[in-house]
LOMISE-290812 format. One record per residue: residue in one letter; x, y, z of N, C-alpha, C in turn. Coordinates in Angstrom, 2 decimals. Layout:
N
+---+---------+---------+---------+---------+---------+---------+---------+---------+---------+
! r !    n_px !    n_py !    n_pz !   ca_px !   ca_py !   ca_pz !    c_px !    c_py !    c_pz !
+---+---------+---------+---------+---------+---------+---------+---------+---------+---------+
! A !       X !       Y !       Z !       X !       Y !       Z !       X !       Y !       Z !
...
+---+---------+---------+---------+---------+---------+---------+---------+---------+---------+
end
This chain:
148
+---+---------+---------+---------+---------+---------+---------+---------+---------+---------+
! r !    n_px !    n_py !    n_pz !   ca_px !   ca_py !   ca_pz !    c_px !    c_py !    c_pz !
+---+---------+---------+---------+---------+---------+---------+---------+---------+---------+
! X !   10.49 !  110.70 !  335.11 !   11.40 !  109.73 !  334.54 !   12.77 !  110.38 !  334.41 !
! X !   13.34 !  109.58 !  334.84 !   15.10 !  110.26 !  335.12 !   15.92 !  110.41 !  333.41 !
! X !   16.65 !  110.94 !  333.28 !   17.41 !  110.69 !  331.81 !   17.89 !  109.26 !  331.13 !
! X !   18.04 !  108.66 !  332.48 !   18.53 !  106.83 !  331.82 !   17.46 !  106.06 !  331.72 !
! X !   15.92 !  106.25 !  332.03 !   14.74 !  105.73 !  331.83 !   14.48 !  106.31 !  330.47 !
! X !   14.35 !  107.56 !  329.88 !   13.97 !  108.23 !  329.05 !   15.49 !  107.71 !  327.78 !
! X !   16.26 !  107.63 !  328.36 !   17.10 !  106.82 !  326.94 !   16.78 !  105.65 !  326.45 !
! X !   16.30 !  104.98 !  327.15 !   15.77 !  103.43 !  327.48 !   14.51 !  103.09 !  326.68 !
! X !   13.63 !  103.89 !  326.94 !   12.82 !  104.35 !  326.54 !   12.70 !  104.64 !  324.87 !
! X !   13.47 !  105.37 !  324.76 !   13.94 !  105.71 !  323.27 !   14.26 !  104.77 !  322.61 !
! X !   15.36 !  103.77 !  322.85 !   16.10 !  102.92 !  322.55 !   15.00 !  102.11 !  322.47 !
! X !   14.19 !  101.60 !  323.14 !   13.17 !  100.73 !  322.91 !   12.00 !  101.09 !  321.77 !
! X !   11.67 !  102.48 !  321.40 !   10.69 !  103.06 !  320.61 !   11.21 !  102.75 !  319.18 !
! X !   12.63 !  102.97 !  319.48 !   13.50 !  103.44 !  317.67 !   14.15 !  101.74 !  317.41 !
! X !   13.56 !  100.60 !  318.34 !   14.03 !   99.18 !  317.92 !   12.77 !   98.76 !  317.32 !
! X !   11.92 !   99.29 !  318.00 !   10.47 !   99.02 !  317.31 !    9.98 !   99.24 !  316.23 !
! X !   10.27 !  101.08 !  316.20 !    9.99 !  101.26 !  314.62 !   11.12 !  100.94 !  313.58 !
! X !   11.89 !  100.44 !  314.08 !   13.31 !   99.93 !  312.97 !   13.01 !   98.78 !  311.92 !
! X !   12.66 !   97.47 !  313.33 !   12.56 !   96.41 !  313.13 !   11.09 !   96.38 !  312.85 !
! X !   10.32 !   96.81 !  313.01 !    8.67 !   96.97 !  313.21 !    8.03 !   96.39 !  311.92 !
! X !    6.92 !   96.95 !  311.46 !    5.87 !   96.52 !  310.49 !    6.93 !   96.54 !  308.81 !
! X !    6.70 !   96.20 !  307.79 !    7.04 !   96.31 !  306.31 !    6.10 !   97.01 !  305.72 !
! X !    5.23 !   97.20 !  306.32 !    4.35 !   98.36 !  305.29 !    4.92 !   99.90 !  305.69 !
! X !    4.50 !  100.50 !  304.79 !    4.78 !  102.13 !  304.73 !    3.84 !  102.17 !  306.05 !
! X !    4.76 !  103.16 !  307.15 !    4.52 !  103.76 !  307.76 !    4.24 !  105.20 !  308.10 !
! X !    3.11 !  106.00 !  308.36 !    3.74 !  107.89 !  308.39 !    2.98 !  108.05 !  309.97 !
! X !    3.25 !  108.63 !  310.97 !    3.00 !  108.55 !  312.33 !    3.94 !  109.49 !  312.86 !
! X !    3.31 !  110.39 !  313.33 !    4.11 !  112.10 !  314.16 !    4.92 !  112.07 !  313.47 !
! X !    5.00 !  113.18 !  312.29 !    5.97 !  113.28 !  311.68 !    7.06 !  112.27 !  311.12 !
! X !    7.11 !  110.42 !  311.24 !    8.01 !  109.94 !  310.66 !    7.18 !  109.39 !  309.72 !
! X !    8.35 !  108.89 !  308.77 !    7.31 !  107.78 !  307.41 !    8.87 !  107.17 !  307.16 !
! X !    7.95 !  105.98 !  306.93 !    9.28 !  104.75 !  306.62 !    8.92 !  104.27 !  305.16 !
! X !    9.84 !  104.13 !  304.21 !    9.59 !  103.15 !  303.24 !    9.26 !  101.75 !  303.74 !
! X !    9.00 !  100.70 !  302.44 !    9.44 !   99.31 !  302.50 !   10.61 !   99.36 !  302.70 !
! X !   10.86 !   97.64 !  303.38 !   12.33 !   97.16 !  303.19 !   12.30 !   96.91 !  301.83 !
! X !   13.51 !   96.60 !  301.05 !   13.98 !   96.20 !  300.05 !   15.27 !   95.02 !  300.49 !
! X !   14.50 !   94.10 !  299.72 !   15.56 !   92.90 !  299.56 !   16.35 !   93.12 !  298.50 !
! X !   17.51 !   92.42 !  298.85 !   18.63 !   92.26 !  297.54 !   19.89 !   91.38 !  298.13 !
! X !   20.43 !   91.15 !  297.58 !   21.62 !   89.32 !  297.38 !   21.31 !   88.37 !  296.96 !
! X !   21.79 !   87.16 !  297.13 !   22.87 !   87.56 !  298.11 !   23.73 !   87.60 !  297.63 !
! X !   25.23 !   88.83 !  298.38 !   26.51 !   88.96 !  298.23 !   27.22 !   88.43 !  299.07 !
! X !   28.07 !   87.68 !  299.15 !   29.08 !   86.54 !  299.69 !   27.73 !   85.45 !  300.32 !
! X !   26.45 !   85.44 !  299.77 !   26.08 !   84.23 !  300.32 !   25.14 !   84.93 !  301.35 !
! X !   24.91 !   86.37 !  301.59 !   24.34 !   87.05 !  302.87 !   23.20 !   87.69 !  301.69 !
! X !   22.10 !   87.85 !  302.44 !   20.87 !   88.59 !  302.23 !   20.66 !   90.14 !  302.92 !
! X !   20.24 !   90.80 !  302.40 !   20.10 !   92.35 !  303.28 !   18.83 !   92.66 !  302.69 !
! X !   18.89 !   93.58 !  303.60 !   17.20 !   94.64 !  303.35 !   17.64 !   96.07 !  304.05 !
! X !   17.48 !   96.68 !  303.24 !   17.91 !   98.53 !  303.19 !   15.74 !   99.17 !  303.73 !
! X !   15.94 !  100.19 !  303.79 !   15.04 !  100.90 !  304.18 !   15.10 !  102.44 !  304.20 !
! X !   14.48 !  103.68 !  303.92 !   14.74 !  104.73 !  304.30 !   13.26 !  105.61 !  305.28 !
! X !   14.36 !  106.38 !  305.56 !   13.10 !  107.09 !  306.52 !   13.39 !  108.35 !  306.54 !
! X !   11.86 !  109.82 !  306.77 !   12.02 !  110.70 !  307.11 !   11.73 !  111.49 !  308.34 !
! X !   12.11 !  112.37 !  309.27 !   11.47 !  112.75 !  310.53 !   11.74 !  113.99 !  310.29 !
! X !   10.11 !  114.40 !  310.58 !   10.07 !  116.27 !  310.54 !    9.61 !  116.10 !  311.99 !
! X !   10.42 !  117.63 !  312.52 !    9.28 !  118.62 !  313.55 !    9.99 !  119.51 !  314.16 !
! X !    9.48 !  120.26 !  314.41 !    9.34 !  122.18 !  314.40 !   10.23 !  122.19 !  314.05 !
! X !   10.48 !  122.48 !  312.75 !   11.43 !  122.95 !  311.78 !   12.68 !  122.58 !  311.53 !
! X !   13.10 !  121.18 !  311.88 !   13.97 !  120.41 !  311.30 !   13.47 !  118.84 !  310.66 !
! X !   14.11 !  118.45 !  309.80 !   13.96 !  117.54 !  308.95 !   15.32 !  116.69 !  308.85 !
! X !   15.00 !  115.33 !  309.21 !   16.29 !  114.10 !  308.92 !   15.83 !  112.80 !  307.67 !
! X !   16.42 !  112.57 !  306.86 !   16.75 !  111.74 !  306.47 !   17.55 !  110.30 !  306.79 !
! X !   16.86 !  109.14 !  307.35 !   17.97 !  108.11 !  307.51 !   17.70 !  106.87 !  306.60 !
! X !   18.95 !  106.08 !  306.48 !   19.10 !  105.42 !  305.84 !   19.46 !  103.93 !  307.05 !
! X !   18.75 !  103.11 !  306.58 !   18.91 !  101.63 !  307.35 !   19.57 !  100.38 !  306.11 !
! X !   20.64 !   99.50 !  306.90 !   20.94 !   98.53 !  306.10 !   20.67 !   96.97 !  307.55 !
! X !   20.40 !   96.10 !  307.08 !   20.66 !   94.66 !  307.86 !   20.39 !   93.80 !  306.84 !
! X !   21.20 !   92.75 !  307.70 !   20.89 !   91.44 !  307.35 !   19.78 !   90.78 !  307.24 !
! X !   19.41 !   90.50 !  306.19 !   18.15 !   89.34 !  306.49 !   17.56 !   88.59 !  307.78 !
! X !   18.51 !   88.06 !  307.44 !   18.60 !   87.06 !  308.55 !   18.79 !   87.16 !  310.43 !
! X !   19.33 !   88.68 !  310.36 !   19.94 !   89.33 !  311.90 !   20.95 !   88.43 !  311.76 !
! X !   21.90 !   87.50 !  311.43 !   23.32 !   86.92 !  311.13 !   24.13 !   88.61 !  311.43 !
! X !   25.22 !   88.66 !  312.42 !   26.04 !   89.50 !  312.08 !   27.27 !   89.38 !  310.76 !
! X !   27.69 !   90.40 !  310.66 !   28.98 !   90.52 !  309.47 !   29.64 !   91.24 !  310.06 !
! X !   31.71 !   90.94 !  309.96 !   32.60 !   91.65 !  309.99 !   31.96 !   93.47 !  309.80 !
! X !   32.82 !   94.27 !  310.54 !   32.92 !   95.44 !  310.24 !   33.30 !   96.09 !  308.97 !
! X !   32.77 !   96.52 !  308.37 !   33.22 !   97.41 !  306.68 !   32.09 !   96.99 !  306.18 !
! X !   31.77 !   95.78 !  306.71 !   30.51 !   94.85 !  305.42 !   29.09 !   95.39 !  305.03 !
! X !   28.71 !   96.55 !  306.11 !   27.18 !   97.29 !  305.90 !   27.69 !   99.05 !  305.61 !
! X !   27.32 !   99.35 !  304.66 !   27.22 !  100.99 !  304.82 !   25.82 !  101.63 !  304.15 !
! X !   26.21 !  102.87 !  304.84 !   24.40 !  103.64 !  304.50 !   25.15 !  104.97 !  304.06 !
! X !   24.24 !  105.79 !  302.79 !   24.66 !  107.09 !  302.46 !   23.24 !  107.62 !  302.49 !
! X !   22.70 !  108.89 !  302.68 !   21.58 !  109.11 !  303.07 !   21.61 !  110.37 !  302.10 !
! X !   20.22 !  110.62 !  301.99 !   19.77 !  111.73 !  300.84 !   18.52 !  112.26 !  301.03 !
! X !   18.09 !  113.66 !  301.25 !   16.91 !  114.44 !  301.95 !   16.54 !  115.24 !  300.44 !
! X !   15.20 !  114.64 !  300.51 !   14.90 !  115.57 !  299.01 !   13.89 !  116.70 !  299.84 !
! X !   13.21 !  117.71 !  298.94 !   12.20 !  118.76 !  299.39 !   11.31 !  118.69 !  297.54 !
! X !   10.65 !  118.58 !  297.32 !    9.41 !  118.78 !  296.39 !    9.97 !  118.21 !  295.37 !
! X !   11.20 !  116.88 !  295.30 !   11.97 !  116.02 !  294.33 !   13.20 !  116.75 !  294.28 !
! X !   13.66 !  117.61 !  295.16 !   14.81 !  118.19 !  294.71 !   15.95 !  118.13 !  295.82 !
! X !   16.84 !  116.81 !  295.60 !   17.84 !  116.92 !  296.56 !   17.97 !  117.89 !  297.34 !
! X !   18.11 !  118.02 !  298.54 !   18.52 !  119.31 !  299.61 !   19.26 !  119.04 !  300.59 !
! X !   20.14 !  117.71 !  300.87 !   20.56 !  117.82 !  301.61 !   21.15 !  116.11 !  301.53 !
! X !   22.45 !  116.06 !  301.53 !   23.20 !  114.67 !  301.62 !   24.35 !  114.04 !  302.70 !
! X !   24.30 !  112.63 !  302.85 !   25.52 !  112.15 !  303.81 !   27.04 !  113.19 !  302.81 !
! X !   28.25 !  113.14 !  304.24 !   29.24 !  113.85 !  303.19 !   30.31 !  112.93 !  302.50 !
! X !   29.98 !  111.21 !  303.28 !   30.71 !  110.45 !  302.98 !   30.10 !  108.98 !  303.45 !
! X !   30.14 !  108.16 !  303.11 !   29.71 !  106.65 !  302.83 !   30.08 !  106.52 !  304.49 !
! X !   29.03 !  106.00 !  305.19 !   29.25 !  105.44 !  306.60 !   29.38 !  103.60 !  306.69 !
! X !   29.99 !  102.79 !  307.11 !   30.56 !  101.76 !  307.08 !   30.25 !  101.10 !  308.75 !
! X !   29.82 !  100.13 !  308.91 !   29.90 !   99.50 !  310.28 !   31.61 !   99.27 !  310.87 !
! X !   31.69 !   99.76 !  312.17 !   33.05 !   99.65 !  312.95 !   33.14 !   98.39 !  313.64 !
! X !   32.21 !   97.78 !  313.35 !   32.21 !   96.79 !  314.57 !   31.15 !   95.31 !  313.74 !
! X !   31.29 !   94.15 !  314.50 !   30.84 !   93.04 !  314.44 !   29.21 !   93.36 !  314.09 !
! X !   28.48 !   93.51 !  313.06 !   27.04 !   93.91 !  314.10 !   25.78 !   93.00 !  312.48 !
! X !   24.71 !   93.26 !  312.61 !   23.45 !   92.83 !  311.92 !   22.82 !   93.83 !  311.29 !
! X !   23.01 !   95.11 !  311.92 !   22.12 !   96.21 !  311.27 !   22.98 !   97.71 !  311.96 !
! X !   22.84 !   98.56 !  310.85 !   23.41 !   99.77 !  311.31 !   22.14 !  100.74 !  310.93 !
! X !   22.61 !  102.18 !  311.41 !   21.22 !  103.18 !  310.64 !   22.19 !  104.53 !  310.50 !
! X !   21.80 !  105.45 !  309.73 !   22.89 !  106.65 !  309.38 !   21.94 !  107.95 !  309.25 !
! X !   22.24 !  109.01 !  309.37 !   21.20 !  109.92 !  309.36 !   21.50 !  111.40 !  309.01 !
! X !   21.01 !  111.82 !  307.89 !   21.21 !  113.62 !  307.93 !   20.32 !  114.15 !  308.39 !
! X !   20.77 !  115.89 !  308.75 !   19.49 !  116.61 !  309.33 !   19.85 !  117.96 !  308.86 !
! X !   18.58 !  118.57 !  308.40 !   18.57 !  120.29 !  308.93 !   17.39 !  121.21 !  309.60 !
! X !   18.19 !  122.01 !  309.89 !   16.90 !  122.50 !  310.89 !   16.33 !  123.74 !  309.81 !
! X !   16.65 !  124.20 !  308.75 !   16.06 !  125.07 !  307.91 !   15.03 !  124.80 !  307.19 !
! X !   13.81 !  124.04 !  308.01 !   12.91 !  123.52 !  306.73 !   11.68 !  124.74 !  307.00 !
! X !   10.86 !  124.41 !  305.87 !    9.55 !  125.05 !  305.77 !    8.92 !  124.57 !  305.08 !
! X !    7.49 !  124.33 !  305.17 !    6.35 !  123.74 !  304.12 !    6.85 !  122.46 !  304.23 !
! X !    6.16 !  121.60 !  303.05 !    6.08 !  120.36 !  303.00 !    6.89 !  119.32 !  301.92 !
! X !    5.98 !  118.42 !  302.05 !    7.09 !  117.08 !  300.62 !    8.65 !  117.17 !  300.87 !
! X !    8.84 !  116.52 !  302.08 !    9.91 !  116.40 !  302.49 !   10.33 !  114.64 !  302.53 !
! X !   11.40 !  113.96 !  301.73 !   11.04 !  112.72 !  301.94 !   12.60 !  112.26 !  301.63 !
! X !   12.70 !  110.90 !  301.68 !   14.30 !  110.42 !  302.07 !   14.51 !  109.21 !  300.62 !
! X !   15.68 !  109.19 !  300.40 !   15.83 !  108.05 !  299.78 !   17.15 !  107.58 !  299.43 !
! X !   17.89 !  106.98 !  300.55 !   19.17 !  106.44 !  300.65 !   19.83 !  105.46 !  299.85 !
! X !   21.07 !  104.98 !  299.83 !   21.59 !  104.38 !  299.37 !   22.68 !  103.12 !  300.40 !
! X !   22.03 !  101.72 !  300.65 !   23.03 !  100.52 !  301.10 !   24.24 !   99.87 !  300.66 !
! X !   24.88 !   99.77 !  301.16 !   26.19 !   99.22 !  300.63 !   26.86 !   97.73 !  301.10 !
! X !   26.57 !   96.73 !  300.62 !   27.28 !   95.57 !  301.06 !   28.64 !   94.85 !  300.39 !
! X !   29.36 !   94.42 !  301.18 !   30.96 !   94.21 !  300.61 !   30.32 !   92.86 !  300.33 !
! X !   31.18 !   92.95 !  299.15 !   31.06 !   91.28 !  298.03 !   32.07 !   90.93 !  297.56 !
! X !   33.34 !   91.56 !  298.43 !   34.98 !   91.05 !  298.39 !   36.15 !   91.76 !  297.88 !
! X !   35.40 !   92.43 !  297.20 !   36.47 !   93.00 !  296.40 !   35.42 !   94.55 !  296.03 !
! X !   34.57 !   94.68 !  297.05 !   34.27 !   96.31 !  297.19 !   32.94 !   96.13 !  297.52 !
! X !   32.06 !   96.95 !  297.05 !   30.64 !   96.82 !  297.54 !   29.87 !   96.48 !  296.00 !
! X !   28.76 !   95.75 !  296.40 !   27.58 !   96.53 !  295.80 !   26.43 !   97.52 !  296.84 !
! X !   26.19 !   98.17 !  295.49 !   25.43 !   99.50 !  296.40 !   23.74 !   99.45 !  295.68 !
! X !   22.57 !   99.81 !  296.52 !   20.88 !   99.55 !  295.92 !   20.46 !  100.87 !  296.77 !
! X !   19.85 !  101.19 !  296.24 !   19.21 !  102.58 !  296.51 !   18.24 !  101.62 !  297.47 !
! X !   17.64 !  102.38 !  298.44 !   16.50 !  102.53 !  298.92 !   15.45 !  102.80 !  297.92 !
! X !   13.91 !  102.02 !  298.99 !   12.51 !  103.08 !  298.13 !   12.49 !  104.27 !  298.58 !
! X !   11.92 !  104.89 !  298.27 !   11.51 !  106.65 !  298.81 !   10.39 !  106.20 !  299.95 !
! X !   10.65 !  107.19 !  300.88 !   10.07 !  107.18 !  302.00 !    8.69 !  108.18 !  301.62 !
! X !    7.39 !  107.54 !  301.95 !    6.58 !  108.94 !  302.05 !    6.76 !  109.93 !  302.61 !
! X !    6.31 !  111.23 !  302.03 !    6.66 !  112.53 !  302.20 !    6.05 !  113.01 !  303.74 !
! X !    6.48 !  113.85 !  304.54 !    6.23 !  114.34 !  305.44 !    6.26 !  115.82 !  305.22 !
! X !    5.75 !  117.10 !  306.38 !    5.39 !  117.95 !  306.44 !    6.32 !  118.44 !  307.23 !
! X !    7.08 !  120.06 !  307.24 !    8.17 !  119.99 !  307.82 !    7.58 !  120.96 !  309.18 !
+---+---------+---------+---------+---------+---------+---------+---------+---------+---------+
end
């Protein structure tokens, strides 16, 4: 498989598990929280999500925001801040609030490090939706823990 099959590929795996099941997921190293509902702000519905991915010795944290509905929103209107705990103890954070650039339904944001070891590695982000005059912001659930 050439490199543009194998992106394709990808792109199709990471729409699946994005959009995929609402139950807690943990499968090769990833684990997804629930979505979480919350709005609506200006009249729009969202659902946030977080997730963790270990293997050989790096660990990411991401954070997912969309629309309910898949309705797009103006650019500014979705942001994700992401947060990597290790045995409940923060270890690792976004360095600044990420914001959609563009027209879109769903964005995803992601930290990483490659210094992990041992286990209870798990994510729990923070969504941001504009309600006019700034955001409101809802934590994510915690993602089950993974093994690093």
């Amino acid at each position: 498989m050439g490199a543009r099959g194998l992106r394709v590929v990808t792109c199709v795996f990471l729409t699946v598990m994005i959009l995929g099941s609402s139950a807690v997921i943990a499968y090769a190293g990833i684990a997804y929280s629930n979505w979480r509902d919350y709005g609506p702000v200006l009249n729009i519905n969202y659902q946030n999500r977080a997730s963790v991915l270990t293997y050989t010795g790096t660990a990411a944290a991401y954070t997912y925001v969309k629309t309910k509905s898949g309705s797009k929103v103006p650019a500014g209107y979705l942001g994700t801040y992401c947060r990597l705990y290790k045995n409940g103890v923060l270890i690792l954070e976004s360095e600044k609030w990420i914001y959609n650039t563009s027209s879109d339904s769903i964005m995803v944001n992601y930290v990483s490090t490659s210094s992990v070891v041992g286990s209870n590695y798990y994510s729990k982000g923070i969504s941001a939706a504009y309600n006019g005059n700034g955001y409101n912001t809802v934590a994510t659930y915690q993602s089950p823990s993974q093994t690093g």
